[in-house]
C-alpha positions in Angstrom: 94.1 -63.1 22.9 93.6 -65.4 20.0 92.4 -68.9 21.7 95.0 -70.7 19.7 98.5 -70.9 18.4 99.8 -73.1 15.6 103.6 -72.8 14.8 105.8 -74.3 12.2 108.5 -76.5 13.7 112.2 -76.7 11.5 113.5 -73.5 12.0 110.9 -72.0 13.8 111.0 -74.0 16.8 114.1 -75.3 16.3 117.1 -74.8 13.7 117.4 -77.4 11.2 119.2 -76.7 8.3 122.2 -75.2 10.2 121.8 -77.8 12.6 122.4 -80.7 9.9 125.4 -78.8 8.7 126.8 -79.2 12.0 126.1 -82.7 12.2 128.5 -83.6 9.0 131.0 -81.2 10.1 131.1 -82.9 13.3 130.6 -86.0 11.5 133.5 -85.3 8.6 135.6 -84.6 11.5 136.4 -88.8 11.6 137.4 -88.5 8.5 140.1 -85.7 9.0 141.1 -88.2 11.7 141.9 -91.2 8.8 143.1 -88.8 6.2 143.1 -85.2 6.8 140.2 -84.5 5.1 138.8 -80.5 5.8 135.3 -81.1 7.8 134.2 -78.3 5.7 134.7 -79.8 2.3 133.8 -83.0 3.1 130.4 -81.8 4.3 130.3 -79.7 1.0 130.6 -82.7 -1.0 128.1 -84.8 1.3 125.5 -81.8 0.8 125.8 -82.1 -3.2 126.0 -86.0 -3.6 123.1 -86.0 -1.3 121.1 -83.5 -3.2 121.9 -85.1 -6.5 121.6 -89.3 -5.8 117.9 -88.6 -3.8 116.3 -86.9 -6.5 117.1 -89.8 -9.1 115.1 -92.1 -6.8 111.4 -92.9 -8.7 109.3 -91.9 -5.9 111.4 -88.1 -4.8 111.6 -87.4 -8.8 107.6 -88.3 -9.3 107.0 -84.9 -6.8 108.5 -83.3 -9.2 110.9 -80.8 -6.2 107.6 -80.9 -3.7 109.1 -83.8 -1.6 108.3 -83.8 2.2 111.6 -85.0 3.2 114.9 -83.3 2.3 118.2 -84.9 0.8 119.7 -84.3 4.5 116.6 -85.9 6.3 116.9 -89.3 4.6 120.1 -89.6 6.1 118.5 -90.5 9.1 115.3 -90.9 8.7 113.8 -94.5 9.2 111.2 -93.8 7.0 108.4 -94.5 9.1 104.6 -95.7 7.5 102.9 -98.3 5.8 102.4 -96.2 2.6 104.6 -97.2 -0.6 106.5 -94.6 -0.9 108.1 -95.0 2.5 108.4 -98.6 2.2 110.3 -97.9 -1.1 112.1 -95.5 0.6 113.1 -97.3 3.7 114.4 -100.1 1.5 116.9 -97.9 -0.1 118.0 -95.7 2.4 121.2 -98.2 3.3 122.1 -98.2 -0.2 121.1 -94.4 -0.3 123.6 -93.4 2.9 126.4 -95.3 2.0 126.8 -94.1 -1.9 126.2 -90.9 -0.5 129.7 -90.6 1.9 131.4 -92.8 -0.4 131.0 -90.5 -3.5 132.0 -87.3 -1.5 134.9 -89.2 0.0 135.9 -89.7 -3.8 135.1 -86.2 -4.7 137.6 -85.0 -1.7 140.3 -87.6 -3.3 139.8 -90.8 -0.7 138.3 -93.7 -1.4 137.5 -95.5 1.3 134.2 -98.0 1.3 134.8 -98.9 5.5 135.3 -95.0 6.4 131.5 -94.0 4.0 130.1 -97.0 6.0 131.2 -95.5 9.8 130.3 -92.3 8.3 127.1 -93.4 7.4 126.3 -94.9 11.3 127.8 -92.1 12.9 125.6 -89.0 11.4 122.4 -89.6 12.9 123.9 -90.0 16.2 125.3 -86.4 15.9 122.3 -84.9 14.0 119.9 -86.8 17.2 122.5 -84.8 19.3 121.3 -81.3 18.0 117.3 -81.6 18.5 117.7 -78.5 21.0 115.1 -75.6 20.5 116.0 -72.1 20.2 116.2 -70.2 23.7 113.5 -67.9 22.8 111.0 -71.1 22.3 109.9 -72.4 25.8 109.7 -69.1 27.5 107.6 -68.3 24.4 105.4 -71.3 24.7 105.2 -71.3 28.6 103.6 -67.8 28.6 100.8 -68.7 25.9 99.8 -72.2 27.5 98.4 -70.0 30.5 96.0 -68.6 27.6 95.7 -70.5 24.8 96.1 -73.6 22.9 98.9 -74.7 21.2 99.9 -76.9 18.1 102.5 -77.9 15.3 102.0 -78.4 12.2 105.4 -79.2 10.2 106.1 -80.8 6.8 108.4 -84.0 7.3 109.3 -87.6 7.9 107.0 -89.0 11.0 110.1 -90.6 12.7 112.3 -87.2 12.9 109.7 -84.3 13.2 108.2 -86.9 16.8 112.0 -87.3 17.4 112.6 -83.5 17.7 109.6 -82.7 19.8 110.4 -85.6 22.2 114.1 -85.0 22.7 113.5 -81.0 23.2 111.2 -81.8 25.3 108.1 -79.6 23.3 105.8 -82.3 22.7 104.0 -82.0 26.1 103.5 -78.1 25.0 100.6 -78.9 21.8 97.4 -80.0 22.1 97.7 -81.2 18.1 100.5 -82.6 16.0 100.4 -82.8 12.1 102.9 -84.2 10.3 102.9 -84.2 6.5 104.0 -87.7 6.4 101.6 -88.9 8.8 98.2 -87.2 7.6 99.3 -87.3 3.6 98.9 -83.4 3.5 101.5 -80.8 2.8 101.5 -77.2 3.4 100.4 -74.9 2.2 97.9 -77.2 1.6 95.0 -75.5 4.2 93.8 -79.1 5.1 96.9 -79.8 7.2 96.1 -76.6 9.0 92.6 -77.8 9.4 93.4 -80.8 11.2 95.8 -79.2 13.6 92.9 -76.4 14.3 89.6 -79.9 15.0 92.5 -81.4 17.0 92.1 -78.4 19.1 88.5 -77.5 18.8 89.3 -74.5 17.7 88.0 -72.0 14.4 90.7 -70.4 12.4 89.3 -66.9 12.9 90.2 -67.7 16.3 93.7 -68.6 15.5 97.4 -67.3 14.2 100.6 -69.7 12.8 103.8 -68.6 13.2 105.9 -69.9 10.8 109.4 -69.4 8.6 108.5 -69.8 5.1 106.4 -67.6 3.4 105.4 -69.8 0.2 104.3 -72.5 3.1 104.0 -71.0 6.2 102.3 -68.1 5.6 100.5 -68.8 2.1 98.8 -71.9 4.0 98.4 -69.9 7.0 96.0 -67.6 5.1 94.6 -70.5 2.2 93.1 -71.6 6.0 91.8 -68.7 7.1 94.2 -67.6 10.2 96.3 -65.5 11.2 100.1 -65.6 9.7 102.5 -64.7 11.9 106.4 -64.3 9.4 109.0 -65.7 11.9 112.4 -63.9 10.3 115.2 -65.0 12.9 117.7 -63.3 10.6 115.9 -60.5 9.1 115.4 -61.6 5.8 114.4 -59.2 2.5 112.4 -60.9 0.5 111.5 -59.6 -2.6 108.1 -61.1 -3.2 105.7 -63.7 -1.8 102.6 -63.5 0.2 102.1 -61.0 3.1 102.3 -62.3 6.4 99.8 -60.2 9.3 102.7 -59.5 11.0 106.7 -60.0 11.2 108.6 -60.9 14.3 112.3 -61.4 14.6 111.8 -63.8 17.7 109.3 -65.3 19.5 109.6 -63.0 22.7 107.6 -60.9 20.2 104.7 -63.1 19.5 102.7 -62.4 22.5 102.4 -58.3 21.6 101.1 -59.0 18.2 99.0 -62.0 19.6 97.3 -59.0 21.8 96.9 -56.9 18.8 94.9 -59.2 17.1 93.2 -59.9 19.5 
């Protein structure tokens, strides 16, 4: 066996996107309540004014699409950190949440300031409600830490990504936690992976990630020197992109190709 494992956390440890689409469509479902609004469209709506009002803001536009934080995270997010991005961020994430349900309340034909402002409270509650790994995850992780050491490296908002770990109950798992937002580094930037690795005393040729993404996960994987392990819950074909070492469909897999590197 490899003597240590580094794995990607938002759909690799856990579902996120499909998770935060729950969230507004259980969420939106107030707002059928006050005016028969379909959860489904409303959370259509929210998904597009989202994606369009945070990249206007100066500091999301300056990345230029390479933001560490998605439209649907800064709907919760508290935007931990003393850096100024954050601070300008957590200065106009009110604003930010509030025009965001109150233009897709208009775009579904309701105006309604009070309903975009309950709306706004009310969706981190239900996205908090869904930090629940997949069932493949801490049988996964309970069979390596027997053998080797484990760690996450994700890119993301400080708040959520510690938020996630602690209410799956996955933080006690990994020896080493790097967070884009809290070391300044984003994959596939090999640094990030670095850190994880002296965290854990541990060489990369000693090492694998498992990961989702292959323009993140397992380009940095390799641009670090370790193994890439492609992560494809739903079988994806994908056209081109970098090579991972090896493919798995779920992590009940992992330990096989583990032994093969080995």
């Amino acid at each position: 066996m490899l003597r240590a494992v580094l794995f990607d956390l938002d759909d690799t440890l856990m579902p996120d996107e499909s998770a935060a689409n729950e969230a507004l469509v259980a969420t939106a479902g107030l707002a059928r309540q006050w005016h028969n609004i379909p959860p489904g469209d409303l959370k259509d709506a929210v998904r597009r004014v989202a994606r369009r009002l945070f990249r206007t803001h100066p500091v999301v536009a300056a990345h230029d699409g390479n933001f560490d934080v998605s439209s649907w995270e800064a709907l919760c997010s508290s935007f931990e950190g003393d850096d100024d991005e954050m601070r300008q961020l957590r200065e106009w994430a009110p604003e930010y949440r509030r025009e965001v349900w109150n233009q897709a309340l208009c775009e579904t034909g309701v105006c309604d300031p009070l309903l975009a402002d309950n709306l706004a409270a009310v969706y981190p509650l239900e996205r908090r409600n869904r930090y629940v790994p997949y069932p493949d995850v801490k049988p996964c992780l309970d069979r390596l830490a027997s053998s080797c050491r484990l760690g996450v490296v994700t890119n993301g908002p400080c708040d959520l990504q510690y938020a996630k770990l602690d209410a799956s109950e996955l933080r006690g798992y990994f020896g080493a936690v790097a967070i884009s937002r809290m070391v300044g580094i984003l994959k596939p930037d090999a640094r990030i992976f670095a850190l994880a690795l002296d965290q854990l005393g541990v060489s990369a040729a000693d090492a694998a990630f498992v990961g989702d993404m292959l323009k993140t996960d397992i380009a940095g994987a390799h641009a670090a020197g370790m193994k890439a392990v492609w992560l494809n819950r739903d079988r994806r074909t994908v056209a081109d992109g970098p090579s991972p070492d090896a493919e798995i469909a779920a992590l009940s897999e992992l330990r096989a190709v583990l032994t093969q590197f080995a």
